[in-house]
Residue, then its C-alpha position, 0 to 999 in steps of 0.5 A: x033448018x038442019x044439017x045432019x053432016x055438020x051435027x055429026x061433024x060437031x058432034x065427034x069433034x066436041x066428044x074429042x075435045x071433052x075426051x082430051x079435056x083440050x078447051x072449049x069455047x062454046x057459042x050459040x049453037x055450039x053452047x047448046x050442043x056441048x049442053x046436049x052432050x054433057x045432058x042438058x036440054x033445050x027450049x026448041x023455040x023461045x017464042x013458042x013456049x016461053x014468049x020471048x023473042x031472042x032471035x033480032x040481031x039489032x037487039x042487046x039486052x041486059x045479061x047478069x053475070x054471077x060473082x066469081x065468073x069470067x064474065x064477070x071478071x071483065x065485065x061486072x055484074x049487068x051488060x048488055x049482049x046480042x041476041x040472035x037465037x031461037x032455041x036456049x039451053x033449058x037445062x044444064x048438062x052435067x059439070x056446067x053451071x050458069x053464070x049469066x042469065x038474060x032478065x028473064x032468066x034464059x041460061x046466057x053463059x056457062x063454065x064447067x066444073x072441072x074442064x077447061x070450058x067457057x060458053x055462051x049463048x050470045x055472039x060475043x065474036x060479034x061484038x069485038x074488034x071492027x064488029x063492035x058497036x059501042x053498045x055491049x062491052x067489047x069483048x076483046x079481054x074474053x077471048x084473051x082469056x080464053x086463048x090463054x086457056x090454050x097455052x101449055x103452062x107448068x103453072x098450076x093456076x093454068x091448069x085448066x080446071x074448074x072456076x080458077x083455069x088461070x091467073x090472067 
């Protein structure tokens, strides 16, 4: 299903916030969006092209993050997520880099280069607080980061850029 109103409506506000370099924090939709923007492409459907089925939201399964990422930081190197997509990021735009990967290797998580960028594929707002059901790590510490991503600093290690946005 598509909705052009609310593409064109992302669309300018995204090309806003990457022209102020204000952070962003990207999921699902959203994760595949700013891909597309920044030159990525996209899976149309992971069933019909790769065989798997990402889009049951009754279904977490592993994700590895890469060393060095803020999903790592928090999280360690294997955890389990949701999954409630049928579409995936299949190559990056320009600036992001991967940091976690489903086990069969689908794009799960991203940061950028240089801005202040998180993303993730996965619903990780679904998996915090009263949302949160004891079979993925509560992603409460993610969001804390992100939102001192937010706060205006003097203190370079806040800056904002690249893999060391902030001291937290």
């Amino acid at each position: 299903m598509t909705d052009p109103l609310r593409t064109s409506y992302e669309l300018c506000l995204t090309r806003a916030f990457l022209q102020k370099k204000k952070p962003i924090l990207a999921i699902c939709r959203g994760f595949q969006l700013l891909n597309c923007i920044l030159g990525g492409t996209l899976y149309q459907d992971l069933v019909e092209q790769l065989g798997y089925v990402h889009n049951n939201p009754e279904i977490r399964h592993g994700v590895i993050a890469l060393k060095g990422s803020v999903l790592y930081r928090y999280f360690g190197c294997d955890f389990k997520t949701n999954s409630t997509h049928h579409q995936a990021v299949r190559r990056l735009g320009n600036g992001l880099y991967g940091t976690a990967y489903s086990v069969e290797g689908i794009i799960e998580a991203y940061e950028h280069e240089e801005l202040p960028i998180l993303g993730t594929q996965f619903h990780p707002e679904c998996l915090t607080n009263l949302l949160w059901d004891g079979r993925t790590p509560d992603f409460a510490p993610y969001f804390r980061y992100f939102t001192a991503l937010c706060r205006p600093s003097s203190d370079p290690e806040c800056s904002g850029k690249g893999k060391g946005y902030s001291s937290i």
